[in-house]
LUMKOL-352485 format. One record per residue: x, z, y of N, C-alpha, C in turn; chain; residue number from 1. Coordinates in steps of 0.05 Angstrom, whole numbers, m for minus. Example, Ala and Ser with C-alpha at 12.3 -4.5 7.8 and 13.67 -1.06 7.14 Angstrom:
<marlos>
{{264, 156, m114}, {246, 156, m90}, {264, 156, m66}, A, 1}
{{257, 142, m45}, {273, 143, m21}, {258, 157, 1}, A, 2}
</marlos>
This chain:
<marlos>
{{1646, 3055, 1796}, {1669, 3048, 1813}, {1673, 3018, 1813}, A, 1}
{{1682, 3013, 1830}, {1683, 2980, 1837}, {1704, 2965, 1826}, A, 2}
{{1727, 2981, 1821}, {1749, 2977, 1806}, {1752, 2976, 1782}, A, 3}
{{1769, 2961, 1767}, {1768, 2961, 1746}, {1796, 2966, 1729}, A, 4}
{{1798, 2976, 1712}, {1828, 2985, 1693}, {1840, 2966, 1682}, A, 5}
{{1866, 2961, 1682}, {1878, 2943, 1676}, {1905, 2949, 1653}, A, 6}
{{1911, 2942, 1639}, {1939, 2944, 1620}, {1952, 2919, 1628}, A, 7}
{{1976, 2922, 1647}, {1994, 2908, 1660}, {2020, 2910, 1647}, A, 8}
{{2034, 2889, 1639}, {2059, 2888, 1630}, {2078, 2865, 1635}, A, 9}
{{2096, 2879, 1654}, {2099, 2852, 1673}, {2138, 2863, 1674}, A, 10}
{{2160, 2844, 1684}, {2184, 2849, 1677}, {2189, 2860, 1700}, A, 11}
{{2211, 2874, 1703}, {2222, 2890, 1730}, {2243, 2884, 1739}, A, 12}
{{2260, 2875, 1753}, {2282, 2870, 1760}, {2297, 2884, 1756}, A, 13}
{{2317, 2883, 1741}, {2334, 2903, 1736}, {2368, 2899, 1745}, A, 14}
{{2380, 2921, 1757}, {2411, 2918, 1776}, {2415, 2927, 1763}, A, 15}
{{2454, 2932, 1760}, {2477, 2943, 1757}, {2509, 2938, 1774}, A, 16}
{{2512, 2957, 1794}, {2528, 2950, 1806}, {2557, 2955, 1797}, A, 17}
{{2564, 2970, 1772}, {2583, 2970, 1756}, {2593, 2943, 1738}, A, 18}
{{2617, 2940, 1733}, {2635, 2924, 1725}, {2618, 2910, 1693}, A, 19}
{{2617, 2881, 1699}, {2605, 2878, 1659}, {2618, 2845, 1652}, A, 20}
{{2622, 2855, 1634}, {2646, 2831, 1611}, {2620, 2803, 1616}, A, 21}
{{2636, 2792, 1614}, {2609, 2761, 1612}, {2589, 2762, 1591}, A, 22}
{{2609, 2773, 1571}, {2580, 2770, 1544}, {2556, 2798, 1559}, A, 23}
{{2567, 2825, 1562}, {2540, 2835, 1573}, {2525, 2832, 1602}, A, 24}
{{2538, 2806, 1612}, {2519, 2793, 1640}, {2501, 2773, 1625}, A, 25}
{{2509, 2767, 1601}, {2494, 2743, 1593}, {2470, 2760, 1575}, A, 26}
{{2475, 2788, 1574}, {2459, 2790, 1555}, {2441, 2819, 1564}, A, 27}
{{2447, 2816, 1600}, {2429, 2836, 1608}, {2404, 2822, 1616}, A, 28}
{{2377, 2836, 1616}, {2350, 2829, 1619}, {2337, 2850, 1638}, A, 29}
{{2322, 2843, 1647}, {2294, 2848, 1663}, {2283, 2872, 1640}, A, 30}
{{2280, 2900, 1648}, {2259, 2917, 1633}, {2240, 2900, 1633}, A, 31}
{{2220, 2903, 1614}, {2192, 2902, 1607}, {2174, 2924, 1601}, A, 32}
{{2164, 2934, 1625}, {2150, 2956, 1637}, {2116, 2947, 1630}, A, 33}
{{2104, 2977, 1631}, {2075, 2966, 1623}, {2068, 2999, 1643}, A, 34}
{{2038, 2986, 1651}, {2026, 3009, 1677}, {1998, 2999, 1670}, A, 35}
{{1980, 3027, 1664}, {1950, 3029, 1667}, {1944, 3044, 1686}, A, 36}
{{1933, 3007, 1705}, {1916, 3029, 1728}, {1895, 3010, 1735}, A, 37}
{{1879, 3014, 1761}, {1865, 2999, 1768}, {1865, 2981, 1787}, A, 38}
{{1854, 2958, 1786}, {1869, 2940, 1805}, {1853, 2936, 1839}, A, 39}
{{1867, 2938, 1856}, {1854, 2942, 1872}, {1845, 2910, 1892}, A, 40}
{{1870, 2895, 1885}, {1857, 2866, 1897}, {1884, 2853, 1883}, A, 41}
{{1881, 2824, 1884}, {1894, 2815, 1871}, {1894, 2779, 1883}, A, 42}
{{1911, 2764, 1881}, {1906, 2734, 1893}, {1937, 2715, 1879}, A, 43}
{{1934, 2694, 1884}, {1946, 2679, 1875}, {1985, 2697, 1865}, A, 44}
{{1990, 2707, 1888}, {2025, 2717, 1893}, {2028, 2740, 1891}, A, 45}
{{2003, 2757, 1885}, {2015, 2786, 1881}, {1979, 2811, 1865}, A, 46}
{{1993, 2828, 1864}, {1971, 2847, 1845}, {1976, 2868, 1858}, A, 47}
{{1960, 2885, 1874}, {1949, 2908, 1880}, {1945, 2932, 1865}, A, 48}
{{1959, 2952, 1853}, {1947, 2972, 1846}, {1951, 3002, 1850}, A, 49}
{{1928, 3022, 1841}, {1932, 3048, 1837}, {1933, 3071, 1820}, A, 50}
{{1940, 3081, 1811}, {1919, 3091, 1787}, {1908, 3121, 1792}, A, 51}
{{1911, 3121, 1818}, {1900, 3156, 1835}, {1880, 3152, 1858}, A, 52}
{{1863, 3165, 1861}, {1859, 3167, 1885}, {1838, 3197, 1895}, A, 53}
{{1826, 3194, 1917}, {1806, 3216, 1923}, {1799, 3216, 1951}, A, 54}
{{1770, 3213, 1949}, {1749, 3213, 1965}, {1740, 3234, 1992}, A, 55}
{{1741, 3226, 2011}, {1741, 3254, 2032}, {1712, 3256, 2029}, A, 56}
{{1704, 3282, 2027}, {1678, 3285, 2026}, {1658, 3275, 2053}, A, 57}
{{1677, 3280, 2079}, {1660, 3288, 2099}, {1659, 3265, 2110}, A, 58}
{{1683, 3243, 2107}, {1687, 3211, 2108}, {1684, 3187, 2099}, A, 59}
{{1684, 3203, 2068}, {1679, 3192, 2046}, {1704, 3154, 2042}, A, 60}
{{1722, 3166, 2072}, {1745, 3149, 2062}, {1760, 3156, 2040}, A, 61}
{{1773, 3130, 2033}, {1779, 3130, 1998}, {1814, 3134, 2005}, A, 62}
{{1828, 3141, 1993}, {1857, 3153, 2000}, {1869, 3146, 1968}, A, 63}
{{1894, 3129, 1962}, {1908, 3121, 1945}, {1937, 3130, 1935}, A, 64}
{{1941, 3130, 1913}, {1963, 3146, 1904}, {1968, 3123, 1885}, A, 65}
{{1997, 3132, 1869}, {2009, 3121, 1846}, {2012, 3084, 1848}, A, 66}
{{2011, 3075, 1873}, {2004, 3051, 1881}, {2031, 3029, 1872}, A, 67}
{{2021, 2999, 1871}, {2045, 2982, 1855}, {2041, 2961, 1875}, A, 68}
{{2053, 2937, 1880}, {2049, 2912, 1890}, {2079, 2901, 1871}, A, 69}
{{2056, 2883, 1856}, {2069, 2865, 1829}, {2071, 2839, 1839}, A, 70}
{{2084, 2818, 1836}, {2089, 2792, 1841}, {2078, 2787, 1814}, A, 71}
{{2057, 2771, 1819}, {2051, 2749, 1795}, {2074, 2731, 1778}, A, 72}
{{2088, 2724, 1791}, {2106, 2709, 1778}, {2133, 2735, 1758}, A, 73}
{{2115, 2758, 1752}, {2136, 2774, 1742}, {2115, 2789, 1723}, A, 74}
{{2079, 2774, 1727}, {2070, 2791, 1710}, {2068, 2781, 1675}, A, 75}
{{2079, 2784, 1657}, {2072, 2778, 1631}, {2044, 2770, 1616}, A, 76}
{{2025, 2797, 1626}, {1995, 2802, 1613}, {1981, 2825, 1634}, A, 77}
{{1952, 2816, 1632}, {1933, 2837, 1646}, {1910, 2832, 1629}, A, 78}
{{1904, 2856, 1621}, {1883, 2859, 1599}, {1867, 2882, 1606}, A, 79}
{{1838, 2877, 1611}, {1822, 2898, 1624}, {1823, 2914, 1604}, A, 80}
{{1819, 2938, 1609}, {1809, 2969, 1597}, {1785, 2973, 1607}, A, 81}
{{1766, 2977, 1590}, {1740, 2985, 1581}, {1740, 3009, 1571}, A, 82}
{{1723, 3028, 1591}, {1734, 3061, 1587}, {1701, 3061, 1576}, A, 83}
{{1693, 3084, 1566}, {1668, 3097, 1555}, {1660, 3123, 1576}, A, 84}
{{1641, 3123, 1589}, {1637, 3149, 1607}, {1618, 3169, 1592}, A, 85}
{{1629, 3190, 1589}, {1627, 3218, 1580}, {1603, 3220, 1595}, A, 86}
</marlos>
């Protein structure tokens, strides 16, 4: 496969549209989310990925699932996964 697996851990924006005292505005944060999948393209402003997909036999077009578009400037770490094939 042409793709390759990735361990992504990158922050998420995180809302609250309920009422918060100053000390818990000052002391709310961005989750820090992590996703293994594979990346599908990637360039300076953003990261591409899936971690599903499936092949039409008769088209042999490729069809995507579980898909992300990450802003670089939100990713923390990307560290390839190196799988072993059975």
């Amino acid at each position: 496969m042409k793709y390759k697996k990735y361990r992504i851990v990158f922050l998420d924006p995180t809302g609250d549209s309920g009422w918060q005292s100053e000390k818990e505005l000052k002391e709310f944060t961005p989750e820090e989310c992590v996703i293994e999948a594979y990346v599908y393209s990637k360039d300076k402003k953003i990261v591409r990925t899936f971690a599903s997909f499936s092949i039409n036999k008769g088209s042999k077009e490729i069809t995507f699932a579980d898909t992300n578009v990450i802003p670089r400037a939100c990713i923390k770490s990307m560290r390839r996964i190196y799988e072993k094939l059975k």
